[in-house]
C-alpha positions, 0 to 999 in steps of 0.5 A: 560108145553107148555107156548105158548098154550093160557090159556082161562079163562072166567071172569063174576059176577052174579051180572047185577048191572052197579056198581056191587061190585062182577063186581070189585071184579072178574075184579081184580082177572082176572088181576092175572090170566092174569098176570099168563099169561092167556087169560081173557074174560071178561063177563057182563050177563047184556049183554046176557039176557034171559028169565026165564027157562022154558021147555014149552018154550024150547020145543016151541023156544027152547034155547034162542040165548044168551043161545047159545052164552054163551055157546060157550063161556063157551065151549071154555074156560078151566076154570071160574071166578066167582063172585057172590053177595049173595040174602037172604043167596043163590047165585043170580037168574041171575046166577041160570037162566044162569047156567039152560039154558046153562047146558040144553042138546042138542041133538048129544052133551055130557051132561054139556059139559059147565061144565063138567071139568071146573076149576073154582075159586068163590069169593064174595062181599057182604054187609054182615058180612060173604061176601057171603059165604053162596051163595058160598056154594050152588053155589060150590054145583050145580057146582060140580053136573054138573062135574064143578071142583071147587078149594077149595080156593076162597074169600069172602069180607064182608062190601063190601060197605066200601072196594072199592075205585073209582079206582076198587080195594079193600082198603083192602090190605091183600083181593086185594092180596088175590083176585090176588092170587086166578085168579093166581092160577086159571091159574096155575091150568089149566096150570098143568091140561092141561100138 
């Protein structure tokens, strides 16, 4: 594989919370992918607000301005991180609102075009006792039903209130190793696809 061509790989939580723990969590995986030798974007949505999806609204104003800034990210990036806290056992509604607007179709261009081949690498931290992983299963769902390719492997940290230290990373050893592993094989993956 050609190492000089730059692997893009866009970074971001579902999560607007400034002390997000799913923020720290993605930030961690995104050092293994960069140490893996890709190019990390990383992405607050607290800084792409967006109204809630409506279709009368989009046929009026049509797609909010930071629907289109996103999705210029997204289209120009080979694959995703993305972490995500979980809300009464589903993924949260940033998430689900941001994924509604930029999936929208636009004219003269392909369907999911955001979407549509992009390897992506889910993880979650989550107060709970299963770590978000009920949220990860739907969000896994609707990701593949819009021709995301989403990798089998992905990390859940349960207690999360209990695991980070003022530093970012995880207390727990065998997690921060495994959540470095999963951002690594996120790059490994879009390196051998893109061969």
């Amino acid at each position: 594989p050609d190492m000089s061509k730059k692997i893009r790989i866009l970074a971001f939580a579902g999560s607007a919370r400034n002390d997000s723990w799913n923020k720290k969590l993605v930030r961690i995986a995104a050092e293994g992918a960069r140490a893996a030798g890709a190019e990390v974007t990383d992405l607050d949505l607290a800084d792409y607000p967006m109204p809630i999806y409506d279709g009368d609204l989009e046929v009026t104003e049509g797609q909010p301005d930071n629907a289109k800034r996103l999705k210029t990210l997204m289209i120009n990036s080979h694959g995703f991180l993305i972490a995500s806290p979980e809300y009464n056992s589903g993924y949260s509604p940033l998430l689900k609102n941001t994924i509604d607007w930029v999936s929208r179709p636009v004219p003269e261009e392909p369907s999911l075009l955001a979407f549509a081949g992009k390897v992506t690498a889910l993880m979650s931290a989550s107060p709970g006792a299963l770590g978000g992983l009920r949220g990860l299963a739907q969000l896994r769902q609707v990701l593949s039903n819009i021709q995301a390719l989403v990798l089998p492997g992905q990390v859940t940290v349960p207690l999360a209130q209990n695991l980070f230290k003022k530093n970012g990373y995880l207390g727990d050893e065998k997690k921060q190793k495994e959540t470095i592993e999963l951002g690594t094989t996120l790059a490994h993956v879009l390196r051998k696809l893109d061969s």
